[in-house]
SEFIBA-205043 format. One record per residue: residue number from 0; chain; x, y, z negated of N, C-alpha, C in turn. Coordinates in pm, 1 decimal. Example, Ala and Ser with C-alpha at 12.3 -4.5 7.8 and 13.67 -1.06 7.14 Angstrom:
! residues 2
R num cadena      n.u      n.v      n.w     ca.u     ca.v     ca.w      c.u      c.v      c.w
R   0      A   1319.0   -569.0   -780.0   1230.0   -450.0   -780.0   1320.0   -330.0   -780.0
R   1      A   1285.0   -225.0   -708.0   1367.0   -106.0   -714.0   1290.0      3.0   -787.0
//
This chain:
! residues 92
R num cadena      n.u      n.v      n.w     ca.u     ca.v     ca.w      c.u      c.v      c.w
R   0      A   3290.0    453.4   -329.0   3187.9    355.8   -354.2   3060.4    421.3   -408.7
R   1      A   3092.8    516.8   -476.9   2935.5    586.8   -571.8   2836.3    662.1   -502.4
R   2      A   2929.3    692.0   -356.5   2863.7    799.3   -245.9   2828.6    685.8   -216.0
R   3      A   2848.5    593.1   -129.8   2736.7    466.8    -67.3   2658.6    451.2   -135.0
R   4      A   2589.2    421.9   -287.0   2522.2    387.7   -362.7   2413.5    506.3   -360.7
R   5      A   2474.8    660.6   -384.4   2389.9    748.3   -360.6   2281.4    733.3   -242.0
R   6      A   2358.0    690.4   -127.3   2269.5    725.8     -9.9   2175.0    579.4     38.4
R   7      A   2245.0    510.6    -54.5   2144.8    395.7    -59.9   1979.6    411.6   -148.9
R   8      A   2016.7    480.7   -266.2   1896.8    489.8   -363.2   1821.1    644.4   -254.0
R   9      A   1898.8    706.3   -203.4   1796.6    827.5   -144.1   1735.4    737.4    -11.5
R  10      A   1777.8    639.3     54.8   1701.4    574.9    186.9   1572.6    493.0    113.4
R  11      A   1602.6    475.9     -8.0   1485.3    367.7    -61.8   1384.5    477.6   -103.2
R  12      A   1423.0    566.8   -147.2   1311.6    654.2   -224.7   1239.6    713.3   -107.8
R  13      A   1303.2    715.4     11.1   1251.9    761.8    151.6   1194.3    663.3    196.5
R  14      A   1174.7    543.6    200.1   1104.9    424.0    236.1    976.1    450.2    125.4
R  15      A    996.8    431.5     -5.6    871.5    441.8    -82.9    822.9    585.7    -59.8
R  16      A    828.7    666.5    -20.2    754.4    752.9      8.2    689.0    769.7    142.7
R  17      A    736.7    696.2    204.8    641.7    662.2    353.0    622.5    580.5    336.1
R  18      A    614.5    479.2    238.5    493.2    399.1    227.4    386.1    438.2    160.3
R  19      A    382.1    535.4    111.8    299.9    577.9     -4.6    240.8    686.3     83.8
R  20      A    270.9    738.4    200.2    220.2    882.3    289.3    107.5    763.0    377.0
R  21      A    231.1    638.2    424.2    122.4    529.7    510.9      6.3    457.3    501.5
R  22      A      3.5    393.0    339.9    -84.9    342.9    275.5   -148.2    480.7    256.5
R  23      A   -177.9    578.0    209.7   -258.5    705.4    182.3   -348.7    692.0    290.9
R  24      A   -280.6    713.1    424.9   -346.9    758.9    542.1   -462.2    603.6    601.8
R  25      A   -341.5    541.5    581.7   -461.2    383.7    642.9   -561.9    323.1    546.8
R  26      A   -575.9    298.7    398.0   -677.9    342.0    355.6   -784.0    421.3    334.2
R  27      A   -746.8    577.7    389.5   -814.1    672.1    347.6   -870.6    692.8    172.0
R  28      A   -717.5    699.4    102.1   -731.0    749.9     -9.6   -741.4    904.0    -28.4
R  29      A   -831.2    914.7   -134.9   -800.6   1047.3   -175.8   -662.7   1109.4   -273.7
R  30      A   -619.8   1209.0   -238.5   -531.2   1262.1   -289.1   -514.8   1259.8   -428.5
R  31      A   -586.0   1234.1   -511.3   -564.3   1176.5   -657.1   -550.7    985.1   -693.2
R  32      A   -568.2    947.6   -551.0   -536.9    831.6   -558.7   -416.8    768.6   -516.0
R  33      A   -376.4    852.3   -405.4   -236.8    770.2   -380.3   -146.1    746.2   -441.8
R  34      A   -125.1    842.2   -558.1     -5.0    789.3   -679.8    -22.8    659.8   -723.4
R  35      A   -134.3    667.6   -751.8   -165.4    460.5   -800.0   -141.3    395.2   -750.8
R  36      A   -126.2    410.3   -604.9    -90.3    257.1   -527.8     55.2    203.0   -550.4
R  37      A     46.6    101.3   -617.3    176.4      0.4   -687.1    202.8    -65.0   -559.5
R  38      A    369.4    -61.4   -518.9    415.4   -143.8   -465.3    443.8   -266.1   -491.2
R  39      A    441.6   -283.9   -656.0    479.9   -434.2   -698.7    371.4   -518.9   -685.9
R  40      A    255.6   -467.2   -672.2     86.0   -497.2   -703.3    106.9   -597.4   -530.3
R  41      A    138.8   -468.8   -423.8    169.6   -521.7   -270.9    219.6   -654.7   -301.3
R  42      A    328.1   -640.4   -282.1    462.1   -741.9   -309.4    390.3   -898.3   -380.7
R  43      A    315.2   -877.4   -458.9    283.1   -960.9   -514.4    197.1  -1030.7   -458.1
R  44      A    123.1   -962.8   -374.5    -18.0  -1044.9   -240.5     39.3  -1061.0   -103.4
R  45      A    149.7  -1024.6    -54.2    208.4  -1028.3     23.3    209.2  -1115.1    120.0
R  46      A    248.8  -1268.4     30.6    301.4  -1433.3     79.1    157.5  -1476.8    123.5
R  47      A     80.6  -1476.6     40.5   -107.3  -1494.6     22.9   -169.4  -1462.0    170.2
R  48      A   -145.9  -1299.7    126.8   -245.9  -1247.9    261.0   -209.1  -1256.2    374.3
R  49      A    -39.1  -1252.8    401.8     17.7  -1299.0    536.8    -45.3  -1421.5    646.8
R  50      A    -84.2  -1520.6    563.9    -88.3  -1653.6    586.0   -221.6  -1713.4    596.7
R  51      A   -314.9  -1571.7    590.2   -435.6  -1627.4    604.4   -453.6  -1638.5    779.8
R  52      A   -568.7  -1693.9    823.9   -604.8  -1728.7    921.5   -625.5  -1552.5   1065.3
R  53      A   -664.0  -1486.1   1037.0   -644.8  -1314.0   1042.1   -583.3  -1222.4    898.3
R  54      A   -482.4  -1173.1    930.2   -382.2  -1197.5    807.7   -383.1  -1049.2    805.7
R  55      A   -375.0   -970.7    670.2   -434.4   -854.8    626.6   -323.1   -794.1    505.4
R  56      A   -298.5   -675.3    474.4   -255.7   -604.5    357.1   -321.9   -572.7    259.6
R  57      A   -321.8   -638.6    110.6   -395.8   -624.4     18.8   -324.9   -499.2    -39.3
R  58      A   -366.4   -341.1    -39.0   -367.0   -241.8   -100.7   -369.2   -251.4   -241.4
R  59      A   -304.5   -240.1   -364.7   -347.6   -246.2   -485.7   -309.1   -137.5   -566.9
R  60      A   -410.9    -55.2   -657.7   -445.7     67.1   -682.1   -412.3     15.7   -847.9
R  61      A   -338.4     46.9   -969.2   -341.9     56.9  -1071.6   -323.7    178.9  -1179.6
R  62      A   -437.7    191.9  -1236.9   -457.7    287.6  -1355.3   -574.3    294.7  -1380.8
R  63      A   -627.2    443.5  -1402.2   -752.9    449.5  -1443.3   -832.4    545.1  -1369.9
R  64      A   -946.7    489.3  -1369.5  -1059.8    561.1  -1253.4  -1155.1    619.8  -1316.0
R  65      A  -1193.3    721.7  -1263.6  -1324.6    799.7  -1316.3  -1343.3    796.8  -1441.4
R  66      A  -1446.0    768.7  -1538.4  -1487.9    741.6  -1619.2  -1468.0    598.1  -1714.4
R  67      A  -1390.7    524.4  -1691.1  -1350.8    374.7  -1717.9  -1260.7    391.6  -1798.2
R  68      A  -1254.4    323.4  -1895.7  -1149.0    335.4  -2005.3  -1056.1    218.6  -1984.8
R  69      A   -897.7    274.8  -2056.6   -815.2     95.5  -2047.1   -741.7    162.5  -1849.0
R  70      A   -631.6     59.0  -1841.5   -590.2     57.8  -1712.9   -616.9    -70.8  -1670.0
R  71      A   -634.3    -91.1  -1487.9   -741.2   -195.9  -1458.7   -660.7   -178.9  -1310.4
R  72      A   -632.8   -307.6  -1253.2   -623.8   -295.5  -1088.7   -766.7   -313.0  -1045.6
R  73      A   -711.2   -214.9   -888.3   -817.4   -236.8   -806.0   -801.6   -246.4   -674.7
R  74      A   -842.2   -330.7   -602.9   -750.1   -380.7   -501.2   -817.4   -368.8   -354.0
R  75      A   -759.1   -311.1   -245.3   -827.8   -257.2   -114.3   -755.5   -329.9     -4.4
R  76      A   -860.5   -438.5     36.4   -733.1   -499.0    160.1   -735.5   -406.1    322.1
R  77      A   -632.9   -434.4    375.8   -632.2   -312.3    502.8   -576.8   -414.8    620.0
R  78      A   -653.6   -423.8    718.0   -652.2   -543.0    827.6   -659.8   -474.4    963.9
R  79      A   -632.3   -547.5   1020.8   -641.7   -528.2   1168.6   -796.8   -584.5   1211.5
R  80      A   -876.0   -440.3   1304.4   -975.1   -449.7   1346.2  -1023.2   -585.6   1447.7
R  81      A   -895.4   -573.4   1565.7   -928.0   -659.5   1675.5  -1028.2   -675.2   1758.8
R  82      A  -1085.7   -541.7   1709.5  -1220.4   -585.4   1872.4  -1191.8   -530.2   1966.1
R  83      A  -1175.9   -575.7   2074.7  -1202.4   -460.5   2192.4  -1104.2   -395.2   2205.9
R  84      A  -1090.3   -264.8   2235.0  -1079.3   -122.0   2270.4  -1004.1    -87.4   2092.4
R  85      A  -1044.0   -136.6   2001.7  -1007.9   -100.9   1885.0   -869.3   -169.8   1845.4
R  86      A   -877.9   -249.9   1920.3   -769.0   -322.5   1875.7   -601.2   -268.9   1847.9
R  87      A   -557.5   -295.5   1736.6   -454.2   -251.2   1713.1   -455.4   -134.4   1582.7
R  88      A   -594.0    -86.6   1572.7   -609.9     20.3   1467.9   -648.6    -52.8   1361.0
R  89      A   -652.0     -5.9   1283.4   -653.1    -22.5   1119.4   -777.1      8.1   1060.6
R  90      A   -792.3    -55.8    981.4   -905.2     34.1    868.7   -895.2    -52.9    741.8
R  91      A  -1005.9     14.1    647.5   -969.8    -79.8    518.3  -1164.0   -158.3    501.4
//
């Protein structure tokens, strides 16, 4: 039973880390930013942004930035283009 459990917590930590390589790349974060991106922050806009009328991934970035004191979300939505020839690609 403890070996199933093992290879359960290593498939999840392999899921959050390609989400965290995916979100990196389709925002175009910088490499001191992708640690911030909270999955619970996701999770939490999820139901919301699904359901809008062109329905989008709200990115959400928590800690601290530059010069700003205190920890603070900051939030990057990432949608589908849909024009044209573009269609199907991403951007934020």
């Amino acid at each position: 039973m403890d070996i199933n459990r093992g290879k359960f917590r290593k498939g999840e930590a392999l899921e959050e880390l390609a989400c965290y390589v995916l979100i990196g790349f389709g925002v175009g974060l910088r490499g001191e930013e992708v640690p911030l991106v909270s999955l619970e922050g996701l999770l939490y806009f999820w139901e919301e942004t699904g359901a809008e009328a062109q329905p989008y991934t709200m990115i959400t970035l928590f800690g601290r930035f530059k010069a700003e004191t205190g920890y603070r979300w900051h939030c990057l939505p990432l949608c589908e283009n849909g024009k044209g020839e573009d269609r199907g690609t991403f951007g934020a």
